[in-house]
C-alpha positions in Angstrom: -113.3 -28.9 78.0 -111.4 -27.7 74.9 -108.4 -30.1 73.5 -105.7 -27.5 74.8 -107.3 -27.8 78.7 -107.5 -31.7 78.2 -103.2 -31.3 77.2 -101.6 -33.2 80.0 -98.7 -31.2 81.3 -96.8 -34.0 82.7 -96.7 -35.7 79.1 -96.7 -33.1 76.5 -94.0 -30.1 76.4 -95.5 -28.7 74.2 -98.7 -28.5 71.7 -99.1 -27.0 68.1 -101.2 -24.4 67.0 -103.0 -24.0 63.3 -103.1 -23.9 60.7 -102.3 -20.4 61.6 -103.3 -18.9 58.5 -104.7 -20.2 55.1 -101.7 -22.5 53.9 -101.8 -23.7 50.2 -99.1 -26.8 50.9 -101.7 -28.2 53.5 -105.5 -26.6 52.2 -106.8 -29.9 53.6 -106.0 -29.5 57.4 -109.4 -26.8 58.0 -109.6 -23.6 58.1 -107.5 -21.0 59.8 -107.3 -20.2 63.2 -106.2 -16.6 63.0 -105.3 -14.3 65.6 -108.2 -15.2 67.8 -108.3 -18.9 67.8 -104.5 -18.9 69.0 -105.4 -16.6 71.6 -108.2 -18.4 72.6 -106.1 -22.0 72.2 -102.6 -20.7 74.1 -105.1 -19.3 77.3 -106.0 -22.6 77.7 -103.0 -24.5 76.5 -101.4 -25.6 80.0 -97.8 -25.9 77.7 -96.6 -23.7 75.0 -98.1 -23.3 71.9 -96.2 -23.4 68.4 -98.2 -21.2 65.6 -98.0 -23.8 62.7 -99.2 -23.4 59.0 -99.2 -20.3 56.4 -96.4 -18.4 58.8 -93.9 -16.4 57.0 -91.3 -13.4 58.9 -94.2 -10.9 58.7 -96.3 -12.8 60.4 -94.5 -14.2 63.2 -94.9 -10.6 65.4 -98.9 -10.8 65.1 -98.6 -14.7 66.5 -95.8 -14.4 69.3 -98.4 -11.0 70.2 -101.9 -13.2 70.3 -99.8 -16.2 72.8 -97.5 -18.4 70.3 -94.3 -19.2 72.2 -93.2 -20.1 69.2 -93.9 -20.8 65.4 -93.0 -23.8 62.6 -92.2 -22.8 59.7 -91.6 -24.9 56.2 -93.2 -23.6 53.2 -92.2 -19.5 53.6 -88.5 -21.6 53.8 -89.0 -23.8 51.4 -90.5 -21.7 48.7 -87.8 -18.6 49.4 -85.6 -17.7 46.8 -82.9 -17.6 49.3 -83.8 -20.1 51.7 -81.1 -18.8 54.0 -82.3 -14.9 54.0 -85.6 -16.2 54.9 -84.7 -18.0 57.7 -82.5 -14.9 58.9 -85.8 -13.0 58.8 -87.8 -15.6 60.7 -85.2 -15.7 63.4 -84.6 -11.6 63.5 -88.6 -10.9 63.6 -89.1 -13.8 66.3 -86.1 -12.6 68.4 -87.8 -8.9 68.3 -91.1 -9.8 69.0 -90.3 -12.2 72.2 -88.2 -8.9 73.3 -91.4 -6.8 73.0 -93.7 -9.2 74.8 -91.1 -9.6 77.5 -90.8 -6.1 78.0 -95.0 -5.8 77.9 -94.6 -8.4 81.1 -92.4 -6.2 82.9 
């Protein structure tokens, strides 16, 4: 049984995903999972799964796609220029991306 199975339902709402991609704030926490290991992790997850780790606005399509119901998001924010703008884009390419999935359901 995988950690995501072993995720008790009753207890946890819901369980956290990465790092996504390579992160340099956080090179310590292993390697990346990628597409693939988020697939693999929200199929099993009994709870949604939240992308975490080396996630910025063009890559929150390719992660709500592979399962994420959801992503956290600090450095890309952090880092921005325009902290705000960035935060804009996260929410903009996450609204479009749930819409898309939704309608794939349908």
């Amino acid at each position: 049984m995988t950690e995501a199975e072993a995720i008790d339902a009753a207890v946890v709402d819901y369980a956290l995903a990465g790092p996504a991609f390579e992160t340099a704030s956080k090179p310590g926490y292993g390697p990346e999972i990628g597409r693939k290991g988020l697939i693999e992790i929200a199929r099993a997850a009994p709870v949604p799964v939240l992308a975490i780790g080396g996630i910025n606005a063009a890559r929150v399509g390719e992660l709500i796609a592979a399962g994420a119901a959801g992503v956290a998001v600090m450095g890309a924010v952090m880092r921005a220029a325009d902290p705000a703008r960035e935060v804009r884009a996260l929410i903009a390419t996450l609204r479009g991306a749930r819409s898309i999935r939704v309608r794939e359901r349908d």
